[in-house]
Structure formats: C-alpha cells, structure tokens
C-alpha positions in Angstrom: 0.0 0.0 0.0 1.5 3.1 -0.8 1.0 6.7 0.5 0.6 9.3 -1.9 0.4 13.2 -1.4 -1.3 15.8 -3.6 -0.3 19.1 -4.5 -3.5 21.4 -5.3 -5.9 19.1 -2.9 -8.3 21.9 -2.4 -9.2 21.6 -6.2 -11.8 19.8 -8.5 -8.8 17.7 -9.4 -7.5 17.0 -5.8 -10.7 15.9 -4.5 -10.7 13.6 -7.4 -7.9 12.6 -6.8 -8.2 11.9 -2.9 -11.5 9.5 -4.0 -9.6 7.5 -6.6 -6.7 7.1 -4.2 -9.3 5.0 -1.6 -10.7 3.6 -4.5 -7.2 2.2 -6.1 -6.3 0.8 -1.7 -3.6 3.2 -1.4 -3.4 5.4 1.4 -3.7 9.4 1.4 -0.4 10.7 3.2 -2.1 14.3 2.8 -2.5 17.6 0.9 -0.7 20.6 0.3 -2.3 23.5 -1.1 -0.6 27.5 -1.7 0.7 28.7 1.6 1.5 24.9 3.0 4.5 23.3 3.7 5.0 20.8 0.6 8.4 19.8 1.8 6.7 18.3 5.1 4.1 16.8 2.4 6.7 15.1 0.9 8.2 13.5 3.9 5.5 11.7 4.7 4.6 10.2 1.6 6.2 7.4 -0.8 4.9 9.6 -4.0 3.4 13.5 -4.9 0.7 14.3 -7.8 0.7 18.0 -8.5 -2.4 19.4 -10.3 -1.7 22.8 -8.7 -0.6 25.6 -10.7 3.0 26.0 -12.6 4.4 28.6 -10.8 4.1 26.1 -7.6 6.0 23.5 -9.3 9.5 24.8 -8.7 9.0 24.2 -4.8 6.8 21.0 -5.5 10.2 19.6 -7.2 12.6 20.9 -4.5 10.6 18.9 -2.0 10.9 15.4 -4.1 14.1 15.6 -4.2 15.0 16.6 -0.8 12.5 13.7 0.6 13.8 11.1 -2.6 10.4 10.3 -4.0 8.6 10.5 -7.2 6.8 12.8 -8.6 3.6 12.6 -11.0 2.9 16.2 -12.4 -0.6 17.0 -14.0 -0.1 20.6 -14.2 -0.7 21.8 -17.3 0.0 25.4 -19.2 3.9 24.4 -18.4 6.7 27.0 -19.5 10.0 26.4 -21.4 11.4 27.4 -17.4 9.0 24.4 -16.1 10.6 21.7 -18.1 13.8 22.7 -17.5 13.4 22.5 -13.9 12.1 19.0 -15.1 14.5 18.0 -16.7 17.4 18.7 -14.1 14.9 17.2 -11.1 14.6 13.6 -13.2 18.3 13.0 -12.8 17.7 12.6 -9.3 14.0 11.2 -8.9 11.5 9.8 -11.4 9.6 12.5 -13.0 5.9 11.6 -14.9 5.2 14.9 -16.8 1.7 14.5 -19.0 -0.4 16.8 -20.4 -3.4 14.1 -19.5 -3.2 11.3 -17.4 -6.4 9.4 -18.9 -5.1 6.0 -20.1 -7.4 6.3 -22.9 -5.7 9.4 -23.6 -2.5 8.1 -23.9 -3.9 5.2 -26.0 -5.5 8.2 -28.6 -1.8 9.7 -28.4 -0.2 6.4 -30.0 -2.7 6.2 -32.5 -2.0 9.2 -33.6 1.3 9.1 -33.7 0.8 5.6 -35.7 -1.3 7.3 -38.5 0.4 10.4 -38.7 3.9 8.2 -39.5 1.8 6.1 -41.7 0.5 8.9 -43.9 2.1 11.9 -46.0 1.8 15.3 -45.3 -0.6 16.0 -48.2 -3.1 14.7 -45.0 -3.7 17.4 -42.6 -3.6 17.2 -39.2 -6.5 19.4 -37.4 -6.7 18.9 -33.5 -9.8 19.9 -32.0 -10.7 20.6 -28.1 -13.5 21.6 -25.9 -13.3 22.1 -22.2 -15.3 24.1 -19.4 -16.0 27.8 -19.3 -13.4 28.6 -16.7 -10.3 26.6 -18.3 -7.1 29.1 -18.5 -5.0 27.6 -20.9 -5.3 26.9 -24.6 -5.2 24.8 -26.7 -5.4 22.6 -23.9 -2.3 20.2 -22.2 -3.6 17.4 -23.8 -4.2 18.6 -27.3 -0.2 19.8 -27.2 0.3 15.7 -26.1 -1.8 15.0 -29.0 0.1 17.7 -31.4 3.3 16.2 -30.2 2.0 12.7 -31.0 1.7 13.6 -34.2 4.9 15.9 -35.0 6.8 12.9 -33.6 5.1 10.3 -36.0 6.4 12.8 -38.8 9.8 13.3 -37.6 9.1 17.1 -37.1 9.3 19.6 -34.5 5.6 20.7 -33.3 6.7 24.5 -32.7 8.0 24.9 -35.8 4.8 23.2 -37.8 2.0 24.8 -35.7 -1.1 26.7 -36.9 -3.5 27.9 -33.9 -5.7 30.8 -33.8 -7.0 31.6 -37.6 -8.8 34.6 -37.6 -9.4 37.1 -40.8 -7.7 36.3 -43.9 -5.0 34.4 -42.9 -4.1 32.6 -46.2 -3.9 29.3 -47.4 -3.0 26.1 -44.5 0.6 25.3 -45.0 1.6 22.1 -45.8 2.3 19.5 -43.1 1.0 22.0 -40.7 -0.6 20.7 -37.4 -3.8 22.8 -37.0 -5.5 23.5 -33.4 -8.6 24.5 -32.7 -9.8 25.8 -28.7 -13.2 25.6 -27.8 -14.5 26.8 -24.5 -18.2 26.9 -22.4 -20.5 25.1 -20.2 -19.4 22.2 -17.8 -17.3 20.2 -20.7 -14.6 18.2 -18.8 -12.5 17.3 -22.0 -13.6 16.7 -25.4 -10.4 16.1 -28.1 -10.4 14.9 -31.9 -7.5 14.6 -34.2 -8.9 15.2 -37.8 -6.7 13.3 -40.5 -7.8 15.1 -43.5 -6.5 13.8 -46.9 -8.2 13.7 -50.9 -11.7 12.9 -50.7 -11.7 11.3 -47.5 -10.9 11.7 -43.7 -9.6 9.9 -40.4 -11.5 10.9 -37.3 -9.8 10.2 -34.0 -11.9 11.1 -30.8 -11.8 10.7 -27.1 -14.5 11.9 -24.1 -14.0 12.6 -20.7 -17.3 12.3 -19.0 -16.1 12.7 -15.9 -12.6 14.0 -14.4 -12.4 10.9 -12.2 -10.5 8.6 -15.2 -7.5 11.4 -15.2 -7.2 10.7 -11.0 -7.6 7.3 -12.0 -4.6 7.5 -14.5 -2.4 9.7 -12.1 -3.2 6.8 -9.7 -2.0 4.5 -11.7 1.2 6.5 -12.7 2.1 7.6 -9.4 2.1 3.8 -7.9 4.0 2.8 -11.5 7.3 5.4 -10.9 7.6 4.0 -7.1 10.7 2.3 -7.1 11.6 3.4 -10.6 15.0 4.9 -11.5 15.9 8.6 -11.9 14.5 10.2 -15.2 12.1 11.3 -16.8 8.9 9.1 -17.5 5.2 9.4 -19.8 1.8 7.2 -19.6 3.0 5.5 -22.2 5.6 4.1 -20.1 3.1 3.3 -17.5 1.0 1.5 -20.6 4.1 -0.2 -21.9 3.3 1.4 -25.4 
C-alpha cells in the first residue's frame, strides 16, 4: 500500500484525486495546497501528484528531491522554465510529466502518432478541443500531447509546424502543418479529436472525458507505477508499456 500526497488538494482535481486514491487501496499521506509546507508533504509520503498551478511546481520539485520520492505532475500550461526544472529534477528522482493522465488518452496519443507516420503530409492534421468555461490555458495540455504525438510520428518539431488561432484572412493552410482548434463553455470536462484530412476522405480520431475521475484514475495509476523506478524522466506510455 503506498501513501501518496497531492499538490492542489483543495481543487476539482484533488478531491478527485483523494477519491480515486481510496478507491485504487492506497493510502492518502495528505495535501498541500498555496501557503503549505510541501516539503513536510513530501516527507511523509512514498509519492506527490501535482495538479496545482505551474508557478508552484519549482517548490513542488525541491521537495521530491529533498524527501527522494517520485513525482507525478498534471499541471498543465507548463513554461520552457517548467521543463527545465524537469529535466534537471529527473536526474535525481522519477519524473511523470503528462499533459493528461487518462489512459485512454495516452492510447489516442499512440494512434496518432501511428497514422500520422503512416500517412504523408498531403493529409492534414486538425486537433480539435473543448473544455469548461473557466479553463485558463489553450489549446489545452492534452491537445499539445496529441500535437506532439503527431509531429513525432512525422519526424518534425511541433513548434515549428503549428497553426493555432486563424482569424481574418489568414491565407492558405501550410503544408504538413498541425492545425489546433480551442473551444471553451458550459461544464465540458475534456472533449479532443485529431482530424486526419487527406483527398476525398478523412480519419477521425476522438476521445470523451465524461467525468474528471478517469484522469485521478490514471495519475493513480502513474504515481504507484514510478515507485521504485530509476531517476529520469517518465510518460503514460511508459506506465502503458506502449
């Protein structure tokens, strides 16, 4: 049985979280929300989840590797600072940085990757997302994963080849671009679809969250997975096997 902590328990997320972690027989070894000592969070538990906010993250990584334990982060809307920070904290403790911890999420993301090396760029890529009225971030964590997915099944960079935001007369789509597409209202909790769109005919790939409960379900999962694993830096797919 293994104790795990979460960083940004007072949240939607975090109370999700704290259910699924009953639900999975692990044991809660607490919460630490802004204000709270994380460090002493840390010493008490055998792994963290972080679904707070990114500019908590540095201290949320200073406290895993003081304490020696993993580290499952959720967070999205991540800076080029964030990963960094990552990056130097996995070559101490195992690191599971995911834009969506869904495991049918991270089966979508292999598919994706699997068509989009499969087929040429005369096939655009369109990545469509819908989420609730008071998301922050866009497009969302998860449609970058799914962006990625599919700049790395081409053997491209995604920064490079993005197209996001179209608005006025923009011109013509570029070739092998990969399009995104934010949509925002109501009480959505994650709707995603990668639109393969080639001559006279087109690839839909979808996936529904109807409830947040299957991503503290996957960040369950992930955290219990990196306990015991090496230093570095890990994904769901790891967790998968994929």
């Amino acid at each position: 049985m293994a104790a795990i902590g979460i960083v940004g328990s007072a949240g939607r997320m975090g109370h999700a979280l704290a259910d699924a972690i009953g639900e999975a027989g692990e044991t809660l070894a607490g919460g630490a929300d802004r204000g709270d000592d994380v460090a002493a969070l840390a010493g008490k538990a055998d792994a963290l989840v972080d679904f707070s906010s990114p500019a908590a993250l540095a201290a949320t990584l200073d406290a895993c590797i003081a304490a020696g334990i993993p580290l499952l982060i959720g967070t999205t809307g991540l800076t080029a600072d964030n990963h960094a920070a990552i990056d130097t904290a996995a070559q101490s403790i195992p690191v599971l940085q995911t834009g969506n911890t869904s495991l049918g999420v991270t089966m979508l993301a292999a598919l994706v990757q699997q068509a989009a090396a499969r087929l040429g760029d005369d096939w655009d890529v369109e990545i469509v997302e819908m989420h609730h009225r008071n998301k922050v971030d866009a497009p969302s964590g998860t449609a970058i994963l799914l962006g990625e997915a599919a700049a790395k099944g081409r053997g491209i960079e995604l920064a490079s080849n993005t197209e996001s935001g179209r608005d006025g007369h923009t011109g013509a789509r570029g070739r092998g671009a990969i399009g995104f597409a934010a949509l925002r209202g109501g009480t959505v909790a994650g709707e995603h679809s990668v639109i393969l769109a080639g001559e006279q005919e087109r690839i839909t790939l979808s996936h529904s969250a109807e409830n947040r409960a299957i991503f503290a379900k996957g960040a369950v999962r992930g955290a219990t997975w990196l306990i015991g694993k090496p230093a570095g830096r890990y994904t769901m797919n790891d967790v998968l096997g994929l």
